[in-house]
C-alpha positions in Angstrom: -57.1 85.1 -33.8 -56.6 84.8 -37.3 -55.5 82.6 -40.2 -53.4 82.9 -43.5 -54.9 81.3 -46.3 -52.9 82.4 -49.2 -49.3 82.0 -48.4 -47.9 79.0 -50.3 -51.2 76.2 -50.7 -54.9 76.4 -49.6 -54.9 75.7 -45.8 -55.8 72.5 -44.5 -57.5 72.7 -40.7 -56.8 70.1 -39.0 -56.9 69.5 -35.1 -54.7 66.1 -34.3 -53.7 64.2 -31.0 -49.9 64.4 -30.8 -49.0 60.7 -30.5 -45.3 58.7 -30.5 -43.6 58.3 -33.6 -40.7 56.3 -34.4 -40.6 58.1 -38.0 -41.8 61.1 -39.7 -45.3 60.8 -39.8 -48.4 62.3 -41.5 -50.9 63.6 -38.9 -48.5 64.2 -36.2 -49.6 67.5 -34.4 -46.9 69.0 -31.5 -49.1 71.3 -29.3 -46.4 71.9 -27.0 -48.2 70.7 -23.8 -45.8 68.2 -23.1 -42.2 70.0 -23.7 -40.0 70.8 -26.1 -40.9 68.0 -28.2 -37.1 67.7 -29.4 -36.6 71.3 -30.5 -33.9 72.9 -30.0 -30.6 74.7 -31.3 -30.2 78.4 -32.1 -32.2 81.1 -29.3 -33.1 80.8 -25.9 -36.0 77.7 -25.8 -39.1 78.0 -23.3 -42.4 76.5 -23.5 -44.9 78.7 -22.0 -47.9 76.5 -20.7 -50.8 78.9 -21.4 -51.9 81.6 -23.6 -51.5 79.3 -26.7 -53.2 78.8 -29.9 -56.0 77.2 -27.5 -56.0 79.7 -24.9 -55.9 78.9 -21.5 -53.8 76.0 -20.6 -53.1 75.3 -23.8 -48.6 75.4 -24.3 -46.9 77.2 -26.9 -42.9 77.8 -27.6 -41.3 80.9 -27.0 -38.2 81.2 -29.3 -36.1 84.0 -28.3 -33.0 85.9 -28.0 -32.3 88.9 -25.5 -29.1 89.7 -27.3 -28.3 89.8 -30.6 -27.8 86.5 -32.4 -29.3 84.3 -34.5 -33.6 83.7 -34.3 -34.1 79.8 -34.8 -35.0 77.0 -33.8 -34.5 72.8 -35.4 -35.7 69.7 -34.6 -33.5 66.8 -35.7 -35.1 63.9 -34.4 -38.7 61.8 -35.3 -41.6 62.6 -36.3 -39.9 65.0 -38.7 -37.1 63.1 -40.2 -37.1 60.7 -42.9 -38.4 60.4 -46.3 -41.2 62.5 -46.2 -42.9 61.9 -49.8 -43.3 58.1 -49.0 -44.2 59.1 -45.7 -47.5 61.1 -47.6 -46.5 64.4 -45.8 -47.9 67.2 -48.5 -47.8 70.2 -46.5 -46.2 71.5 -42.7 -49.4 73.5 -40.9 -47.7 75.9 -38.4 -49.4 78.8 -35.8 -47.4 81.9 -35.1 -47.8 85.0 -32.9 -45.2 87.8 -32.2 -45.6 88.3 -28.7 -42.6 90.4 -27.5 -43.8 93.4 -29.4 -43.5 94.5 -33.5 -40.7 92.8 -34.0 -39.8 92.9 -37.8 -39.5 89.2 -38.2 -39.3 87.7 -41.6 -39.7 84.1 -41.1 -38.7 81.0 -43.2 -39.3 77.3 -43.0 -35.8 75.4 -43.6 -35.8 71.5 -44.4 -33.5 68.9 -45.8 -30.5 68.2 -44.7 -26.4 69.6 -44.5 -25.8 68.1 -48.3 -28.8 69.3 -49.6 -30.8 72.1 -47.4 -34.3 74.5 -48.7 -35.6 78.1 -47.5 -39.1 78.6 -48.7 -39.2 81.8 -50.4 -42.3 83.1 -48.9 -41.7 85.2 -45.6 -43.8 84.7 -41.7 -44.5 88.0 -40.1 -47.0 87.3 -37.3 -48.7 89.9 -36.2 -48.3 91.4 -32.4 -50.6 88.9 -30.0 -52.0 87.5 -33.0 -52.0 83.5 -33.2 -51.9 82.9 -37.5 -52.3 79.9 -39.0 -49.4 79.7 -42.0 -49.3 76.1 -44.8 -46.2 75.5 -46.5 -46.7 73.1 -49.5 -44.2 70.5 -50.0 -44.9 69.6 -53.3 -44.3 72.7 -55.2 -40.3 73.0 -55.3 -40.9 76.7 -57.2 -42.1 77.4 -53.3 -38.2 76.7 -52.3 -34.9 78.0 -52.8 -31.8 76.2 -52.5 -29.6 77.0 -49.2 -26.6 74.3 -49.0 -25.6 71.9 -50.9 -26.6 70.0 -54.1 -29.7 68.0 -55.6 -33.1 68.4 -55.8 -35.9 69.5 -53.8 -37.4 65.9 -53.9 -34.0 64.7 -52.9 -33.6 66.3 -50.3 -37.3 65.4 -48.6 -36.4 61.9 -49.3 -33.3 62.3 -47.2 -34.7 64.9 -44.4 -32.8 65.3 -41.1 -33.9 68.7 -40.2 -36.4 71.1 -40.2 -35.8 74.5 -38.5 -37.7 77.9 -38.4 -35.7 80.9 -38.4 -35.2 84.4 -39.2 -33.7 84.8 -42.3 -33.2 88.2 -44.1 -32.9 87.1 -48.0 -34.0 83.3 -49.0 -30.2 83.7 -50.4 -28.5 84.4 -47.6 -27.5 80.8 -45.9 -27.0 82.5 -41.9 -29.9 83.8 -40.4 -29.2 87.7 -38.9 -28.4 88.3 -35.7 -30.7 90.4 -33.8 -32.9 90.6 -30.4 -36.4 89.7 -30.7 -38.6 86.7 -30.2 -41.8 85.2 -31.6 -44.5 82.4 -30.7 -44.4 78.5 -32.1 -47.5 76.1 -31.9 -49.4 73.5 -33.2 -47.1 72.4 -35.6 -48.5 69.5 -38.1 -47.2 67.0 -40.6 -50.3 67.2 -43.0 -51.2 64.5 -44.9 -52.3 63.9 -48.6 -56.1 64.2 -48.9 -56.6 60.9 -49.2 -55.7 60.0 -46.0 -57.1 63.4 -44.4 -60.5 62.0 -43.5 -59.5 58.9 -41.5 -57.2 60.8 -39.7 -59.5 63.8 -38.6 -62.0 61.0 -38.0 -59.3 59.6 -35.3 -58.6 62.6 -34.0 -62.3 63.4 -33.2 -63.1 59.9 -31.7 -59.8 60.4 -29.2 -61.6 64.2 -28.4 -64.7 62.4 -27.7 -63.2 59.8 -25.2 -61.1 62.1 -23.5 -64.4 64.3 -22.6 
């Protein structure tokens, strides 16, 4: 297993408890153990219960396509939606692995919404059954390219009703390709600002410690 450091902000480790969230929220982890988690859209969807970013037991989600079409996948509904700047979301922590076999993936993260929709410019290509650790940082908009629409970057995380990963050949070119491959989702996490960092590891490890 290994991690990407360098890709668009210093890293930020965290390990949260996914919890219920009525809004977007900073700290929320989805680990994939319990479902889709609202993703959806795009390839062929399953969540594979082992082999993880944890290992054993631990769930991860399979995106795929077994014919050609397009590789992505969205979620539209809470935690990710809403105004994430005054929700104190600074970065999106993400694990990927490309299990299917060299697949020449170049991987985006896509946020905002119809009116006013961002690529990051920056490009995921997991290596073959290789979990990586990727951070893009919301708070640089010189990390982001304009897909759809009008406004600014800051507008449109103020007015978010999507975020999607998917294969995308060019930042500039609005439809991801069609082709067959498939690649590995987990542990994806709203990071917070540092401030509130500490509390919420600190939260995280008490819940580890009573669930042992």
């Amino acid at each position: 297993m290994r991690r990407c450091t360098a890709v668009l902000f210093p890293s930020i480790a965290i390990a949260l408890l996914a919890s219920p969230a009525l809004s977007a929220i900073a700290g929320y982890t989805e680990d994939f153990n319990n479902g889709l988690g609202g993703w959806g859209g795009g390839a062929t969807l399953d969540v594979i219960t082992t082999g993880g970013v944890g290992g054993a037991g631990d769930g991860y989600l399979l995106v795929s396509n077994e014919n050609p079409a397009q590789l992505a996948t969205r979620n539209n509904s809470a935690p990710y939606t809403g105004d994430l700047i005054a929700d104190g979301i600074t970065s999106i922590s993400f694990w990927l692995n490309d299990l299917g076999g060299s697949d020449t993936l170049r991987l985006h993260v896509a946020i905002g919404n119809p009116g006013n929709f961002w690529l990051t410019t920056a490009e995921f290509s997991p290596g073959v059954g290789d979990w990586t650790q990727y951070d893009v940082d919301l708070t640089d908009a010189g990390a982001w390219v304009q897909q759809q629409g009008s406004g600014t970057f800051e507008d449109a995380l103020r007015t978010t009703d999507r975020i999607q990963f998917r294969n995308n050949p060019l930042p500039g070119d609005m439809e991801p390709m069609d082709l067959i491959a498939d690649f590995a989702l987990d542990r994806i996490t709203l990071v917070p600002a540092p401030g509130g960092l500490a509390t919420l590891m600190m939260l995280g490890a008490v819940a580890q410690r009573r669930r042992r």
